[in-house]
C-alpha positions as semicolon CSV with decimal commas, in nm:
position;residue;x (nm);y (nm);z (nm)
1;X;1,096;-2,179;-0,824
2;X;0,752;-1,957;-0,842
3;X;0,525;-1,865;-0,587
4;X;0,237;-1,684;-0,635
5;X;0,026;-1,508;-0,310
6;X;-0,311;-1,335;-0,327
7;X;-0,364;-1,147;0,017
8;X;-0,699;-1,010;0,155
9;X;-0,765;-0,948;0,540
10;X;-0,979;-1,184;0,663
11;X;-1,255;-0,876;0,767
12;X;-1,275;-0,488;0,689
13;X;-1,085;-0,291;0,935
14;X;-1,166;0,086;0,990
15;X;-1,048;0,354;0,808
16;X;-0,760;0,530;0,991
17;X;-0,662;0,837;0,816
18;X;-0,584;0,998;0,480
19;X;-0,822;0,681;0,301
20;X;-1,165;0,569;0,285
21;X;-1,077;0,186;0,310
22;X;-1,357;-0,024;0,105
23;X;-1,184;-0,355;-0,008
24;X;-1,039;-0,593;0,170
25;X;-0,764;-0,701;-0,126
26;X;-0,470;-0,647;-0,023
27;X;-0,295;-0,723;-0,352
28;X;-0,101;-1,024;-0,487
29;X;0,274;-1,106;-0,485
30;X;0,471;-1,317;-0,683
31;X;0,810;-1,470;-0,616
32;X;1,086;-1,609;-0,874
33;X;1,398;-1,784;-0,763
34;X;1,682;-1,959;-0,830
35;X;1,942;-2,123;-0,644
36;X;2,263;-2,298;-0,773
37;X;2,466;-2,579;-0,623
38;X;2,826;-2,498;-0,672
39;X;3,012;-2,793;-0,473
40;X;2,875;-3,024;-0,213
41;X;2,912;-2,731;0,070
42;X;2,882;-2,404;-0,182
43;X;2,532;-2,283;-0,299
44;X;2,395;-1,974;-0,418
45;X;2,067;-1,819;-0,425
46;X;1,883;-1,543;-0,592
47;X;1,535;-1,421;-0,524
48;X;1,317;-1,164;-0,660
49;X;0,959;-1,026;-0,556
50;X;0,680;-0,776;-0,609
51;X;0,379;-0,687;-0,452
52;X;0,076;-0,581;-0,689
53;X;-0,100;-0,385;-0,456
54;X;-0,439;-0,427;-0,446
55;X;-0,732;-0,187;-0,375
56;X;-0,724;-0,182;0,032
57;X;-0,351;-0,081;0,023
58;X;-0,435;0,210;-0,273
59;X;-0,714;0,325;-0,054
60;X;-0,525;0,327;0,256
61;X;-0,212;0,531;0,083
62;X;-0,406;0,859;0,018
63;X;-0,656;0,726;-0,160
64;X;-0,457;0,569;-0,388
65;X;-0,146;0,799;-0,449
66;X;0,059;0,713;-0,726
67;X;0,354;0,533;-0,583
68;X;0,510;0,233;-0,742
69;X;0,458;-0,110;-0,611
70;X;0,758;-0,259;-0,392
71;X;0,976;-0,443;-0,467
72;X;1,252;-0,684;-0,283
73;X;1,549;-0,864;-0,428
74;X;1,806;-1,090;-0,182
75;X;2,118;-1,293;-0,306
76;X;2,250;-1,558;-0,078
77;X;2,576;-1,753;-0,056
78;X;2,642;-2,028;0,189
79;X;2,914;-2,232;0,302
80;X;2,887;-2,542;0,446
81;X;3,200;-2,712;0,613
């Protein structure tokens, strides 16, 4: 499976800090999966997802320092009996 996100805040907050905050995008994340049915009670999953940070979250960071966006993968085995 795919899923796709685009998150913005629903109004501008106030800058707090190291930023000067002028967008309310804060980025889009996308999500890839896959999941296996070994036997009736064994299945395994794999799922992998980024964040593309958008221009709220760059501002925030110290006006944009140049960190990589995150990142998250989980596996997942479950037994059923």
């Amino acid at each position: 499976y795919i899923n796709y996100y685009n998150l913005s805040l629903d109004k501008k907050l106030p800058a707090i800090g190291l930023g000067t905050v002028t967008s309310d995008s804060i980025g889009n994340e996308l999500d890839l999966g896959l999941n296996y049915v070994y036997s009736q009670d064994v299945r395994f999953g794999l799922t992998v997802g980024q964040l593309f940070r958008g221009d709220y979250i760059k501002d925030y960071l110290a006006n944009g320092m140049t960190t990589q966006d995150p990142w998250e993968a989980l596996g997942s085995m479950t037994v059923s009996f």
